[in-house]
C-alpha positions in Angstrom: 0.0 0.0 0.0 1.5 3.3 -0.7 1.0 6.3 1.1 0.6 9.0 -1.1 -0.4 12.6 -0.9 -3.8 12.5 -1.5 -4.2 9.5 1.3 -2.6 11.8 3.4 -4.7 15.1 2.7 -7.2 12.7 3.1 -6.5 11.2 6.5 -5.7 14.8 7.5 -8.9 16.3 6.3 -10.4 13.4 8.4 -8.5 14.1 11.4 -10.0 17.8 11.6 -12.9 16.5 10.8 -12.6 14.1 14.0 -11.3 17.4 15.7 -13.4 20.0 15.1 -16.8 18.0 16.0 -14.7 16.9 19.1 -14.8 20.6 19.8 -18.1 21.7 18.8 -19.3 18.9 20.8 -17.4 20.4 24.0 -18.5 23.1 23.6 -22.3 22.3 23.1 -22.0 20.5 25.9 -20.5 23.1 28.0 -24.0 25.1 27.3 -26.1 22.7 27.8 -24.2 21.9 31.7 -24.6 25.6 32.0 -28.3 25.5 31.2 -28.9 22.6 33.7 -27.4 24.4 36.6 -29.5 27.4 35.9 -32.3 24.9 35.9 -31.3 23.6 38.7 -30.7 26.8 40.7 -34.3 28.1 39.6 -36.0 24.9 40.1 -34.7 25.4 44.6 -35.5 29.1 44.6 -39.2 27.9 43.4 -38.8 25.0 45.9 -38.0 27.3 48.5 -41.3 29.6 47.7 -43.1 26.7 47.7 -42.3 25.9 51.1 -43.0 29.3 51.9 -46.0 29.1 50.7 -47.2 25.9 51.7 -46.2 26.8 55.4 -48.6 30.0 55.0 -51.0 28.0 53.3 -51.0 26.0 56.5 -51.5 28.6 59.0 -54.3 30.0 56.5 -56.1 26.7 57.3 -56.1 26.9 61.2 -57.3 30.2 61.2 -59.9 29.1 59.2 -60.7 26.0 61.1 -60.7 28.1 64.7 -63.2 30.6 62.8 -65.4 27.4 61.6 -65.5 26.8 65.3 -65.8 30.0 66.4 -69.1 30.5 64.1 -70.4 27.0 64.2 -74.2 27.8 65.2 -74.6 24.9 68.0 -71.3 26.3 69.6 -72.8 30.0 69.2 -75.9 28.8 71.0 -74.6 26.8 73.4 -72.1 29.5 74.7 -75.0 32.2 74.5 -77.4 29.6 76.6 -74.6 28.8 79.3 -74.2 33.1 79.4 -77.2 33.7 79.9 -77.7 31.4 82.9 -74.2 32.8 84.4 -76.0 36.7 83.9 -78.8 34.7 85.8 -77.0 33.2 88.5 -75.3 36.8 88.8 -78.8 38.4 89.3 -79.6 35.9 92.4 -76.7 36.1 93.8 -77.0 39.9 93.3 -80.0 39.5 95.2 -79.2 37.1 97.8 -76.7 39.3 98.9 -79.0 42.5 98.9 -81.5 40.5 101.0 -78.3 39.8 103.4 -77.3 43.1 104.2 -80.6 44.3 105.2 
């Protein structure tokens, strides 16, 4: 087999072929890691909202559920009846002790 010079402008042409995708690859690749750790960084700041507002979320809920409570009609009433018979109790003793004094 001879080596001439068209086999070799040939293996060199192939050579920087073999090069220069080597480097375009690199340096796609480079963007594309560059790309993931933006990604990446955006993806825990919205993690960390989330949390934020998951936690406020939460404490949205209790307040809600101690106003449910708060409001329920049977509780209303039941707290109304049981102050109304300590306004009465009040009154007789009120009286008891006006009756005592005399």
């Amino acid at each position: 087999m001879e080596i001439d010079a068209r086999l070799l402008l040939t293996l060199a042409g192939m050579g920087a072929s073999i090069v220069s995708a080597f480097v375009i690859v690199k340096t796609k690749l480079g963007a594309v890691i560059d790309t993931l750790r933006d990604v990446e960084q955006r993806l825990r700041a919205l993690d960390t909202r989330l949390d934020a507002v998951d936690v406020q979320v939460n404490s949205v809920n209790k307040s809600l559920s101690v106003y449910k409570d708060m409001f329920n009609p049977k509780e209303r009433d039941a707290a109304s009846r049981e102050l109304e018979r300590h306004k009465i109790e009040i009154a007789h003793l009120r009286e008891d002790i006006s009756e005592l004094r005399k």
